[in-house]
N, C-alpha and C positions, 0 to 999 in steps of 0.2 A: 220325656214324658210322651208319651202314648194315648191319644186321643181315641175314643173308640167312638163312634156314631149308631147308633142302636134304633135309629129311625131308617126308616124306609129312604130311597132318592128321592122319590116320587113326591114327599112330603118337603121335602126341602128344596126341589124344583119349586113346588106350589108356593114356599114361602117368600123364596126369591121374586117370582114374579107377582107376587101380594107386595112385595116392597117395590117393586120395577110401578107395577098400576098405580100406588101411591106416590109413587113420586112422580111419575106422570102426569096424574091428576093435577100435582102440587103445580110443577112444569107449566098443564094448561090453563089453570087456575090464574096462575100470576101473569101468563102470557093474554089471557083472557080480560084481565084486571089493567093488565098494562095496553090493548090495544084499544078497552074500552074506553081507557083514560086518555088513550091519543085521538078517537074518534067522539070525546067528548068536547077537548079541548079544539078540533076542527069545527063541530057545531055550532060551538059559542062564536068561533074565530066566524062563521058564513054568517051567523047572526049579525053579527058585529057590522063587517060588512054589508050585507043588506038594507042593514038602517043607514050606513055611512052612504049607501046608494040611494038609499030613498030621499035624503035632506040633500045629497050634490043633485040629484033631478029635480026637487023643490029649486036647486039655486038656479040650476038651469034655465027652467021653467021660467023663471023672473028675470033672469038676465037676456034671456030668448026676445023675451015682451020688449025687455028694452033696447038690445042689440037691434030689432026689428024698426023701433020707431025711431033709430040712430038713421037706418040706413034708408027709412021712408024722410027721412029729414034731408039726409046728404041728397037723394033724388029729387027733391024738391027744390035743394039749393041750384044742383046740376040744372034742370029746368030751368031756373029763375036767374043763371047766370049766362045760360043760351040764348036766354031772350034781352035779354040784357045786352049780349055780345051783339045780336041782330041790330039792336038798336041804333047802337054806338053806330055801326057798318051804315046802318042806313041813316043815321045823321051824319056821318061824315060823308058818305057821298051825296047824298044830298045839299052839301051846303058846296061842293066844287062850283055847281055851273052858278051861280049868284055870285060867287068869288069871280070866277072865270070871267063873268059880265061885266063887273066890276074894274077889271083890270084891262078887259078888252077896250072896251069903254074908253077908259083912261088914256089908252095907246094911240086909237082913231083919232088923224085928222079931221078937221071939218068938213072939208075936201070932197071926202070917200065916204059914199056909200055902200051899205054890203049888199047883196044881191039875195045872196043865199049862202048857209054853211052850214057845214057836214063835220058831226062831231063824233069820236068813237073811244070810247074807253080802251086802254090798255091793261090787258088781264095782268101782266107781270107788275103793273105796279097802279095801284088804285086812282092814284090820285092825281095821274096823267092822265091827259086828253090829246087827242091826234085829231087835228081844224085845219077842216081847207075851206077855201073862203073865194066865193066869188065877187069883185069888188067892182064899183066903177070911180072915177076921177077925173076930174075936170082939170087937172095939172101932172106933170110926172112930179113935179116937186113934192105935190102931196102927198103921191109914192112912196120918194125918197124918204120922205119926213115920218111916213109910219114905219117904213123897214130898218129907219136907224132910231125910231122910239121901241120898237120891238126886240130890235139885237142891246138896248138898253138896259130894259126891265129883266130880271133872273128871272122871271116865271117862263118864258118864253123861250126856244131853244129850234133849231134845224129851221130857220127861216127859211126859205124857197120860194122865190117869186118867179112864177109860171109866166108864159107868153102873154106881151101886151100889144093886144089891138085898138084902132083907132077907130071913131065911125064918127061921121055926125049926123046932125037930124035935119029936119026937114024945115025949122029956124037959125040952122048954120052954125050952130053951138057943137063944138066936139068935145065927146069925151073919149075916155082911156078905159077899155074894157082890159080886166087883168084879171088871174088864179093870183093865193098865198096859201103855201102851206107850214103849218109850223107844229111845235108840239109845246104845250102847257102843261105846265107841272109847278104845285104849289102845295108844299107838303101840311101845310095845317089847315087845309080844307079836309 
């Protein structure tokens, strides 16, 4: 069979691209349809969002308040445990030379008077003392008797008995001019 066409070209150019338009149309239409529907579904999605942003800065916001008055607390402990610390330091060094006295005390012959003494803390370890002592004595025994009470007692340590001089006075009485040095250490002062 033998088709004959009795229309112009012209006219069925024009119909094909009357078909081509429509379905382009159709093409943008759905394309149109489908991107408004994915840029709908992103709106909703930022909305969503938003509000999820706004109630976690609401938590925020309250946790902030309280993280803040955590950390005004810890600084306040920090404070309160500094002074606390200073405390302790300064009662316990404060209570060495009453110990110290105590124990020196204890050591001294009857004998021996002290003259003068020079006491000095030792920065490496708190609760030592470094005592040199200017003494006098009316006997070397009484001497003896405090350097072997000294090398006795633990608190005491590097006894060293300096040069002893003699003199007497002007009613014929002599005594025993003498240095000691030792170190004192008594750890629960």
């Amino acid at each position: 069979m033998i088709k004959i066409n009795l229309l112009p070209p012209e006219i069925h150019v024009a119909e094909v691209q009357k078909q081509f338009s429509i379905l382009g149309g159709i093409a943008g239409g759905i394309l149109a349809v489908v991107l408004l529907g994915f840029w709908g579904m992103r709106h909703m999605q930022t909305v969503k969002l938003q509000k999820e942003l706004t109630v976690a800065n609401a938590e925020l916001t309250k946790y902030q308040a309280i993280v803040d008055q955590v950390n005004q607390l810890e600084a306040t402990r920090n404070q309160l445990r500094a002074r606390y610390d200073v405390i302790q330091q300064l009662l316990k060094g404060r209570l060495i030379y009453p110990k110290f006295f105590e124990d020196f005390m204890a050591q001294l012959p009857s004998e021996i008077w002290v003259q003068s003494m020079q006491t000095s803390g030792d920065p490496q370890q708190k609760n030592r003392l470094n005592v040199s002592v200017s003494a006098q004595s009316l006997s070397s025994n009484a001497i003896a008797d405090w350097l072997t009470n000294l090398h006795k007692c633990a608190y005491f340590s590097g006894v060293e008995l300096g040069t002893i001089s003699m003199q007497e006075n002007s009613e014929g009485i002599r005594t025993l001019s003498f240095t000691l040095r030792f170190a004192y250490l008594r750890e629960d002062a």
